[in-house]
Each structure stands twice: as structure tokens, then as C-alpha cells.
KOLGU-551341 format. One line per 10 residues: number of its first residue (from 1); their letters; for each residue x, y, z of C-alpha. Coordinates in Angstrom, 2 decimals, always signed. Layout:
<fizas>
NUM = A = X/Y/Z; ...
</fizas>
This chain:
<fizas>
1 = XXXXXXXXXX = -21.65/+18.93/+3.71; -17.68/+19.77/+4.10; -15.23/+18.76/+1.17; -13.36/+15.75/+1.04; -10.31/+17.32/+1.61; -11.75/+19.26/+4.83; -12.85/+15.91/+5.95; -9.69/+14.36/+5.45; -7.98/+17.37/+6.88; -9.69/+16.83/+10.21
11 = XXXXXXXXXX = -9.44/+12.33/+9.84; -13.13/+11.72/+9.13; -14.50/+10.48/+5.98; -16.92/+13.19/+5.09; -19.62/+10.28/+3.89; -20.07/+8.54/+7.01; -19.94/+11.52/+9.73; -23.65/+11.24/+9.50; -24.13/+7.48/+9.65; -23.06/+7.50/+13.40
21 = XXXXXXXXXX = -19.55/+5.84/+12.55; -17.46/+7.16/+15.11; -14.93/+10.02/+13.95; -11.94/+8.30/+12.53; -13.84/+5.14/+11.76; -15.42/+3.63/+9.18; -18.76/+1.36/+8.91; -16.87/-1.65/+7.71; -15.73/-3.67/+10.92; -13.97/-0.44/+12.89
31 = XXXXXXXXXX = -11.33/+0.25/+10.89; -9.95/+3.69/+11.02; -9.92/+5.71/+8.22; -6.91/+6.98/+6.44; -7.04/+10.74/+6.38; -3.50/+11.09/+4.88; -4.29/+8.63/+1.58; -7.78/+10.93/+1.25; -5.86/+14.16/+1.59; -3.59/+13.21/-1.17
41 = XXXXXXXXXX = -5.94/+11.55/-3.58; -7.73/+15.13/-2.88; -4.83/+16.67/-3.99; -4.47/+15.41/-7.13; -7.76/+16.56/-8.43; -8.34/+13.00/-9.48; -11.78/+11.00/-9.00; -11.58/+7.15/-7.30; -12.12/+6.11/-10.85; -9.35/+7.53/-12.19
51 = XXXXXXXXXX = -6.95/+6.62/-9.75; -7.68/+3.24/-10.22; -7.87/+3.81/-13.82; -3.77/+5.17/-13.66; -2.95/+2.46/-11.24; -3.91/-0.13/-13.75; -2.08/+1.22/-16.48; +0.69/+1.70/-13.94; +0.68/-2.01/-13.21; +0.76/-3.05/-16.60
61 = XXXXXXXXXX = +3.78/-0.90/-16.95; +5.69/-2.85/-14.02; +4.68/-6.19/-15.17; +1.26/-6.65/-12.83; -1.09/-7.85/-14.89; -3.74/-9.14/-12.61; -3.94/-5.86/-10.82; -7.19/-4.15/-11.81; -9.07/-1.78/-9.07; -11.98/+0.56/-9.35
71 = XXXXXXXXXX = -13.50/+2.81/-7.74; -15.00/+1.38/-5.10; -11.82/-0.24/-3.99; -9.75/+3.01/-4.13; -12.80/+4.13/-1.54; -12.20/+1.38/+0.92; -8.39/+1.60/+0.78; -9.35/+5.75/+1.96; -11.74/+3.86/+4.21; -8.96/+2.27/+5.64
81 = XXXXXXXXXX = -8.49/-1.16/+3.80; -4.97/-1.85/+3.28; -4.44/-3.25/-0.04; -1.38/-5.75/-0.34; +1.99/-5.65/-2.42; +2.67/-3.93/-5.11; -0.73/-1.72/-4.95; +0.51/+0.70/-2.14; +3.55/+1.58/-4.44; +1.96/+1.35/-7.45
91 = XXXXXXXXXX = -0.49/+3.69/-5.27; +2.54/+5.92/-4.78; +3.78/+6.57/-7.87; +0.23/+7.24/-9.28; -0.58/+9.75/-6.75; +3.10/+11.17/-7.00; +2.55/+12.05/-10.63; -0.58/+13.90/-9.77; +0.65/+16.00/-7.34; +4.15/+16.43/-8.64
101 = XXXXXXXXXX = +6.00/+15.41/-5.68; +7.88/+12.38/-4.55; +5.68/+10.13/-2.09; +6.04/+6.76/-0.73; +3.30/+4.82/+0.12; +4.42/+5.39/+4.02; +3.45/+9.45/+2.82; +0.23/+7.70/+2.02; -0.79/+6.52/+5.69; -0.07/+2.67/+3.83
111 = XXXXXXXXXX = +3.39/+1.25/+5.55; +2.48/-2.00/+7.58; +1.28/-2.07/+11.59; +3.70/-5.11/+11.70; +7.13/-6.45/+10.78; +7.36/-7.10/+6.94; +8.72/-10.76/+7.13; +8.77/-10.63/+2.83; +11.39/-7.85/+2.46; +14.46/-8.36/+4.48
121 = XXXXXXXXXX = +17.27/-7.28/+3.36; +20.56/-8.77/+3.95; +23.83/-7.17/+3.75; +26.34/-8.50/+0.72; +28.26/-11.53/+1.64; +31.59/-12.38/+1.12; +32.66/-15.15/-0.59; +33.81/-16.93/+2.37; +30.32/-16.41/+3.87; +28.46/-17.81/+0.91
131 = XXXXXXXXXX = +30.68/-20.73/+0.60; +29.99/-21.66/+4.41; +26.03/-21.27/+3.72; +26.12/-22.91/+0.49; +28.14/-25.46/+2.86; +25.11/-25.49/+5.68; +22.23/-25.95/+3.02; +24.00/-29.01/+1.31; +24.45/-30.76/+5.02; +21.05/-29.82/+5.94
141 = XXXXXXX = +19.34/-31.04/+2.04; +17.88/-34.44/+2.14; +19.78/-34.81/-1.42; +23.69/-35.08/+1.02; +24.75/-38.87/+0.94; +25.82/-38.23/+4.84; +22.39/-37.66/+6.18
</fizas>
């Protein structure tokens, strides 16, 4: 059987070739794999466990409390699971620190298929535009005494 990091250098998970999973795909409903997050975690020398391990500890740092993965779930995120906000840059800076090199968690095979709705960014308004907004909400609030 090939390395994990051969495996991931060619996009297959090394643990299902033989299961007849399709290259590229994984068992659990036809998800593609994600060769670049395996390559990387390869890289660091670093088991699932302790990933998940530093990615706790990581969270705690930032303020995440309820974040708490194992192993298994650093598996199905390489299976192709894509976990939600903050873990891919929490994901990031773990795997960043074991391989001593800036990544973000697009790097990592784990920026979204779709628009991100949650993380627009709008430019700085002026005064003048804040006042007319601020203006907009209070007609539109059921609290105006005109509406």
C-alpha cells in the first residue's frame, strides 16, 4: 500500500482505492476527496489526532470554546467533508505552524463552492452615507410614528 502523501499526491485517499470508491471519491455519499488538505496534513508530520488535538487548543486561544474535533473528523474533512466557520482557519493556522509556511484555508482545498453571503464586506461610508441609511432604517422600523 502507497503513503498517504503518494495518495494524496495523485487525489485518491490511499484507504479506500481498494473498496471500489471511484478515484477521487470517497464512500460517504460521493464526495470527492481533498487531496490538497491530505497533502498538507502529510506534510506536517502530524497524526489526525493531533491535528485535532492543536486545533482545539487553537480554538480556545481565539475564543471557540465549543470547537472540539478528533480524529475521525479531521479524516472526513480529508475525505472531503467541509467543516464550517472558524474550523477551516483555525485549520489553517494549525497546519501553517507545522509546516512553517503561511496557508489559508483556500491553500487547504477548503474555500466555499458558493457565494459566502456571511462575509461581505462593505467599503467605509461617509458620514453623509450613514446619516441617509440611518435615515432609511428609522422610516422603514415599525418603532417611526409616520408608518
Amino acid at each position: 500500500m502507497t503513503s498517504t502523501l503518494e495518495a494524496a499526491n495523485r487525489g485518491e485517499n490511499a484507504t479506500l482505492r481498494d473498496s471500489g470508491v471511484g478515484e477521487g471519491e470517497t464512500a460517504i455519499s460521493g464526495r470527492t476527496s481533498n487531496p490538497h488538505l491530505a497533502l498538507w496534513i502529510a506534510a506536517t508530520g502530524l497524526s489526525h489526532g493531533e491535528i485535532a488535538r492543536r486545533i482545539a487548543v487553537e480554538a480556545i486561544r481565539q475564543g471557540h470554546r465549543q470547537i472540539a474535533p478528533d480524529a475521525t473528523r479531521v479524516r472526513l474533512w480529508v475525505d472531503g467533508e467541509r467543516p464550517r466557520p472558524p474550523v477551516p482557519a483555525l485549520l489553517a493556522a494549525v497546519i501553517s505552524d507545522g509546516v512553517s509556511q503561511w496557508l489559508t484555508p483556500g491553500d487547504l482545498g477548503l474555500t466555499a463552492a458558493g457565494p459566502t453571503l456571511d462575509t461581505v464586506q462593505l467599503p467605509l461610508l461617509t458620514e453623509a452615507a450613514a446619516q441617509t441609511l440611518a435615515g432609511w432604517w428609522w422610516r422603514l422600523s415599525p418603532a417611526c410614528p409616520t408608518r
